[in-house]
N, C-alpha and C positions, 0 to 999 in steps of 0.2 A: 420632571418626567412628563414627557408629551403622547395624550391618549389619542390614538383613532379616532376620530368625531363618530364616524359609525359604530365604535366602542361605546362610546358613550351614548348612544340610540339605544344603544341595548340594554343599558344600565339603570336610562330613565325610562322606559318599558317596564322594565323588570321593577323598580320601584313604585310605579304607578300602578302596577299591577295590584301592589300588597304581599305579595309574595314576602312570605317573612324566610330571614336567613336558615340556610340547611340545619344549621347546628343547634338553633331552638325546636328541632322539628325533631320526632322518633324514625330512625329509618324506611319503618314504612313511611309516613308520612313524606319524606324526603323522594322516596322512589314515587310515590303517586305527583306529587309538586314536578319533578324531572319529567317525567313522564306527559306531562301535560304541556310541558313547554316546547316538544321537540316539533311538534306542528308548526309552531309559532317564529322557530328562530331557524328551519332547516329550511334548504332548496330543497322541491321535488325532488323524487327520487331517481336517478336515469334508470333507463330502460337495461339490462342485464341479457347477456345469451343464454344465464343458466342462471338458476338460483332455487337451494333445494337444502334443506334442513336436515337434519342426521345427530346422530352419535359418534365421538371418537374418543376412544379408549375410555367410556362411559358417560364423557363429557357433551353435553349439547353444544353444537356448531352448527354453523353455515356460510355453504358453500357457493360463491359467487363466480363467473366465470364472465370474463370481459366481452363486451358487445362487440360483433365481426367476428370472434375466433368462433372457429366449427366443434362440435361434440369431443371428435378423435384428436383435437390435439393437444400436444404434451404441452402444458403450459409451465412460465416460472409462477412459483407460490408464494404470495403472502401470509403467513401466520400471522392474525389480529388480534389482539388483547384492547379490550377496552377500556375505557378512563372512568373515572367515579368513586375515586376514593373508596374500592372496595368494598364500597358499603349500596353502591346505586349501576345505575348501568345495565345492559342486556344486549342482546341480539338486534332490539330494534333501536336502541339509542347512537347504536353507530353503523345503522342500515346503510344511511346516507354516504356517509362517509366511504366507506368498503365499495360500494358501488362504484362512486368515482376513483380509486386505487384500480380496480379491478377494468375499468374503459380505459383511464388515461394509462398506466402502465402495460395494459394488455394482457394482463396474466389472470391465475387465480387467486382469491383473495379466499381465507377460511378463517370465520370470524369467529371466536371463543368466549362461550358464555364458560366461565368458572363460578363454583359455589361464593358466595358472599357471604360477610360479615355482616351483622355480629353472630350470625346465627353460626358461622360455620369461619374461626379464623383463621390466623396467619399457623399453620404455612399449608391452609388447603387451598387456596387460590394458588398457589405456585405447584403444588401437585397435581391441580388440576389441568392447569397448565402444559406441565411437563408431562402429564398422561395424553393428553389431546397433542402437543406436538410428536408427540412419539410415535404415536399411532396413526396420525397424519403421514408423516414421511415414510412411514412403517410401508404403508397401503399408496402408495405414490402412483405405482401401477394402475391400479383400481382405480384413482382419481383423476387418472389422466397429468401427472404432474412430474415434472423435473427434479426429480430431489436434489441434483447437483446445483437447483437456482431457486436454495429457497431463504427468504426471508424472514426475521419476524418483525411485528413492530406493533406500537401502540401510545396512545395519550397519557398521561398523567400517570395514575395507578396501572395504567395496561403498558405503557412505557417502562415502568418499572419491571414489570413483568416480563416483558421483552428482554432486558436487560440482565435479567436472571437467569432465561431462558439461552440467552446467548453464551454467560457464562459454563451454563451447565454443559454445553455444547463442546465447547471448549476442553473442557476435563472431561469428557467422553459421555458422560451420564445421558447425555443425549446424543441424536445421529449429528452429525456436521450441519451448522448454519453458514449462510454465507456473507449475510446481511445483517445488520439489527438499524433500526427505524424508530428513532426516540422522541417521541414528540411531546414538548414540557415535559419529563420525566420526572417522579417521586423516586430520588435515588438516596435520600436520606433520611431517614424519620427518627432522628434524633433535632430535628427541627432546630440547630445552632446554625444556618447558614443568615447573612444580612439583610438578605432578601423577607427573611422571617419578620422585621423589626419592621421593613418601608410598608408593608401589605398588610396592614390591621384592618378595614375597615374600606366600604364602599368598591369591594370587587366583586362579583361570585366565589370569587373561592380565596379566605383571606387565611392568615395566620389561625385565626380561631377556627375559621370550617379546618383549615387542613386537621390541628390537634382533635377534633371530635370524629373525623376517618381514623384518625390514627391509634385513639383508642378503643372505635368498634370494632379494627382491626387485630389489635394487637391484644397478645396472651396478657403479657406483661413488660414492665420496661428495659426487662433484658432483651425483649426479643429486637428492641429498637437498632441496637448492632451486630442484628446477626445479618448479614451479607444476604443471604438471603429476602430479607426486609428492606437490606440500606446494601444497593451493591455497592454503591459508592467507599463504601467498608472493607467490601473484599482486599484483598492483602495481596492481589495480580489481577490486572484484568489482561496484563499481555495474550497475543495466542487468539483473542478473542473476534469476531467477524467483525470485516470495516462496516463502519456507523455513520448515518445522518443525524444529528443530535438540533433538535428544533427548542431558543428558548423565547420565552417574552417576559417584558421589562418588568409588567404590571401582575406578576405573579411569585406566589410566596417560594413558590420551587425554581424561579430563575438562577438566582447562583450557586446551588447546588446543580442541577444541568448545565451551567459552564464550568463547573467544577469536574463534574464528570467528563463532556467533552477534551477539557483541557488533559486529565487522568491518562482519558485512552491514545489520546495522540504523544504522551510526554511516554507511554510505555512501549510504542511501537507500534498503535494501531492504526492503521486509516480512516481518518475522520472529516466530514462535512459538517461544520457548526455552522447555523443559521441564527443569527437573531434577531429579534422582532422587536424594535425598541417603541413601538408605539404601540402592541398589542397585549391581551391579556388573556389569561389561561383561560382554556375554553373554545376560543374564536372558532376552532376548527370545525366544532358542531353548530355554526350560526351564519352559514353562508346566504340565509334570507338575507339579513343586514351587515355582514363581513365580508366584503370583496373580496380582502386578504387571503381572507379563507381559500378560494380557488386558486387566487396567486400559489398558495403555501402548496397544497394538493399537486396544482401542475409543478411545482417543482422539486418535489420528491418521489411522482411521478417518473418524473424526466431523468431523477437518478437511479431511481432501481432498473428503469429501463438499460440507461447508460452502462449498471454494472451487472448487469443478464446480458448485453450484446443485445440485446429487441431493437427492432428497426420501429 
């Protein structure tokens, strides 16, 4: 398996550093280590036409609005869920990120902080979730937003959560999505896929970090296939909005994400699989030293746009 050199810039960074593995560390401890890295491995921030923090349907978000577009106009939405193994993560860990969604597609981006584990587990992240998408589209008006061009999408644990969210959509529980935008997604957390066995050791996020998300998150290990957790699980995903499903090689969630990819497109849905075979879970928040990173960005960019009709 052949790494990015600039993967690997990152790798020997992060070891030089000291920086000891998420999983010897207590949650907090994890969220302050993350937290401190995000200077170190993000591009500047771009400049934004709007950006304004709020409540939706009790859940802290924020709301970003693409540089050029004017106040009054009706834009398509991004719903973001962000990555972190449910246990890390926030509003500013994927600032960066959401910004450039919000220029390069042109639309609105509404980035979702949901409760975290351990303190708060499975299934208030997806409540949370499905309270703040609801009340999002709910209020479309008020935001200035298209609810006929909305998306959701997210990394890792926020991919998964897109993924559920898209489901729920589907079976009415929620208003109609049009989009879902999986980027490395955590669609299984019964952790039997192959990819489990190649990723033990010398990534950010290996087989052991994932199992130690997995248990701050989870009740118990029934909850491991409840669809809800592992949609990968769900018993239909037909019906469901066409999808971008982003995986990379060097990641313990990669063929569970082509597993899922392959899922939706064998049940009738329209799918853009990407894969990254020189990359590794994470890249997307490390565009200081990951080129790819923009590569990857403009190019899910360039497909929400494609499938909103945006010039």
């Amino acid at each position: 398996m052949i790494l990015d050199p600039q993967n690997q810039v990152v790798l020997d960074l992060i070891k030089s550093s000291g920086r000891p593995p998420l999983e010897t560390l207590s949650p907090a401890e994890a969220r302050a280590a993350s937290a401190a890295s995000r200077a170190v491995m993000q591009n500047d921030p771009e400049d934004v036409a709007e950006l304004r923090d709020f409540e939706a349907g009790g859940v802290p978000v924020r709301l970003y609005r693409g540089k050029g577009t004017t106040a009054d106009e009706v834009l398509p939405v991004l719903i973001y869920f962000h990555g972190g193994g449910w246990v890390i993560g926030d509003l500013d860990s994927h600032d960066g990120v959401c910004r450039s969604f919000a220029n390069r597609a042109r639309c609105c981006v509404i980035s979702v902080h949901y409760r975290l584990a351990p303190e708060h587990k499975f299934p208030a992240a997806v409540d949370d979730s499905a309270a703040a998408t609801g009340w999002i589209l709910a209020h479309a008006a008020e935001l200035k937003i298209d609810a006929a061009k909305a998306a959701v999408g997210g990394d890792s644990a926020g991919g998964n959560l897109a993924a559920v969210m898209a489901i729920m959509a589907r079976d009415g529980t929620l208003p109609k999505i049009g989009y879902q935008m999986l980027i490395y997604p955590a669609v299984d957390l019964t952790a039997t896929h192959a990819s489990y066995d190649r990723i033990i050791s010398g990534y950010l996020l290996t087989t052991t970090t994932m199992k130690w998300f997995r248990e701050h998150y989870l009740r118990d290990a029934k909850d491991r296939t409840d669809w809800r957790a592992s949609p990968l699980r769900a018993a239909d995903l037909s019906g469901t909005a066409p999808a971008f499903v982003l995986t990379a090689t060097h990641d313990p969630l990669c063929d569970e994400g082509i597993a899922y990819a392959r899922r939706l497109e064998q049940e009738g849905v329209r799918v853009t699989h990407v894969h990254c075979g020189d990359q590794m879970h994470a890249f997307l928040t490390m565009g200081r030293f990951i080129r790819a990173s923009d590569t990857v960005i403009d190019m899910m960019s360039s497909a929400l746009r494609a499938h909103w009709g945006v010039v």
